[in-house]
C-alpha positions in Angstrom: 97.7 59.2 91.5 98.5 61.9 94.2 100.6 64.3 91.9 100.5 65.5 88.4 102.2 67.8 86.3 101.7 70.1 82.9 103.5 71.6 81.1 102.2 73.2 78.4 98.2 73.5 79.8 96.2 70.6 78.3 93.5 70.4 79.9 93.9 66.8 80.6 90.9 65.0 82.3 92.0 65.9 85.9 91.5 63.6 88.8 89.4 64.2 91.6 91.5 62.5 94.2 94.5 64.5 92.9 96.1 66.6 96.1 99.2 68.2 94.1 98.9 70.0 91.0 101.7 71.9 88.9 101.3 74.0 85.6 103.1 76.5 84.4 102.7 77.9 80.4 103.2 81.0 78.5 100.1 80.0 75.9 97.3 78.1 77.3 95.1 76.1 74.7 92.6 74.8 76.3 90.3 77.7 78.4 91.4 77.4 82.0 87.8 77.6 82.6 87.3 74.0 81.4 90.0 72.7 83.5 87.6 72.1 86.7 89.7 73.1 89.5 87.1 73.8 91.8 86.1 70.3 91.4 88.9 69.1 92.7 88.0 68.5 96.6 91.2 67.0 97.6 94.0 69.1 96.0 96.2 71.2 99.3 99.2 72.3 96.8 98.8 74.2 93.7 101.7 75.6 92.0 100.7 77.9 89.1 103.0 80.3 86.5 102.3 82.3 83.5 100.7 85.1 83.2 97.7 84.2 81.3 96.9 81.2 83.9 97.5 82.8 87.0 95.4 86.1 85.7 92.4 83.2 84.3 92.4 81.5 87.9 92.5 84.0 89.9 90.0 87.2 88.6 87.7 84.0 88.0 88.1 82.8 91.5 88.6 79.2 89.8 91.0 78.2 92.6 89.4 75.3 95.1 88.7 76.4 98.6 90.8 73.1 99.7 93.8 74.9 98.8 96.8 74.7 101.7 100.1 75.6 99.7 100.0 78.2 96.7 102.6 78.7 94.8 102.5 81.8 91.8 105.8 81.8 90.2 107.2 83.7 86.6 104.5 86.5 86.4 106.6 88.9 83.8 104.0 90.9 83.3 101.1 91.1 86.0 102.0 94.3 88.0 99.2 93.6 90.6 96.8 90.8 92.1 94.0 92.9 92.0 90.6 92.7 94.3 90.2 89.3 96.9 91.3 86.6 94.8 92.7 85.1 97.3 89.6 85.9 100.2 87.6 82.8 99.3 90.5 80.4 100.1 89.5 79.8 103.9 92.1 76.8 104.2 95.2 78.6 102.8 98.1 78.7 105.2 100.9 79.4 102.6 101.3 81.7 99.8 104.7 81.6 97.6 105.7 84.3 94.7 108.6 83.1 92.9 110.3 85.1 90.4 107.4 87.8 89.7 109.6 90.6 88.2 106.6 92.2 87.2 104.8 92.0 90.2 105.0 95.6 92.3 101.9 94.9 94.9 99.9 93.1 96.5 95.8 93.4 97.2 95.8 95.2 100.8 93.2 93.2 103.4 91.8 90.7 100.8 94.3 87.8 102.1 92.9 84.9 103.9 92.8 84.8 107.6 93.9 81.3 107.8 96.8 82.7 106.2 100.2 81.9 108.2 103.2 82.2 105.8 103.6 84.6 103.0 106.8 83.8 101.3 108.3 86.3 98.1 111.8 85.4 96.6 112.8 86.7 93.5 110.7 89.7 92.9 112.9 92.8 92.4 109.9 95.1 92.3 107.7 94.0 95.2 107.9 97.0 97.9 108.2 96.7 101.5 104.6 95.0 102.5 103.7 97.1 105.7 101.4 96.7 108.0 98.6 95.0 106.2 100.9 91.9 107.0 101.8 92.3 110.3 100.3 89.1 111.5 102.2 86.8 109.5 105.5 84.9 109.7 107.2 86.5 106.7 110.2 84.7 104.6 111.8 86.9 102.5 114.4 87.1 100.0 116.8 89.9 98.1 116.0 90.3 94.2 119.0 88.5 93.6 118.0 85.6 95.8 121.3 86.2 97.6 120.0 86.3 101.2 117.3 84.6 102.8 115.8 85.8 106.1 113.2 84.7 108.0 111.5 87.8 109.7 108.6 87.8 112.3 106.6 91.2 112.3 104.3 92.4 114.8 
């Protein structure tokens, strides 16, 4: 089974072999803790939303370090991704936000050096990023989602 997805946050008995993983919920009922995530040594993509789980997973640095592609999407009420949550994720290459009203910043220097695209679509409040992320290949998008451009900063 190389995908899975869950909607509501079971818990389920989660594969080790699994390399895509999706959940997204507003109430989680079993402890993200006792998911096992780190345990999974094949999963690349990861796409999480909800407030709860995306706060859980990353203050708890529950993520696994094979991560590739992760995708955050519907934080309504997270302002900021505090500290390195993302630091320990030495394989990351791509980072999406998707619809993150809530979402004004991000943590300055704590993102992965691995790290080669940073895309954010549908975030009205995130600011203009600066130099912090001058390195990267950024894909960007309006609030509205009206306009997509690809940018290159250096």
């Amino acid at each position: 089974l190389p995908k899975l997805k869950l909607s509501f946050g079971e818990g389920a008995c989660l594969l080790p072999k699994l390399r895509s993983f999706q959940i997204k919920s507003v109430r989680v009922t079993t402890p993200v803790v006792k998911w096992g995530l780190q345990r999974l040594t094949a999963l690349s993509d990861l796409h999480i939303g909800g407030d709860d789980i995306v706060n859980t997973l990353l203050k708890e640095k529950l993520l696994p370090i094979s991560l590739v592609s992760l995708t955050i999407t519907n934080l309504s009420e997270m302002k900021s991704l505090k500290g390195n949550v993302f630091q320990h994720l030495s394989s990351l290459e791509s980072l999406h936000f998707l619809h993150c009203p809530g979402l004004e910043s991000l943590p300055e220097n704590t993102l992965p050096s691995s790290l080669k695209l940073l895309s954010i679509r549908k975030c009205s409040r995130m600011p203009a990023l600066g130099p912090m992320l001058a390195y990267l290949l950024l894909y960007v998008s309006d609030a509205r989602g009206l306009t997509e451009d690809l940018v290159l900063c250096s």
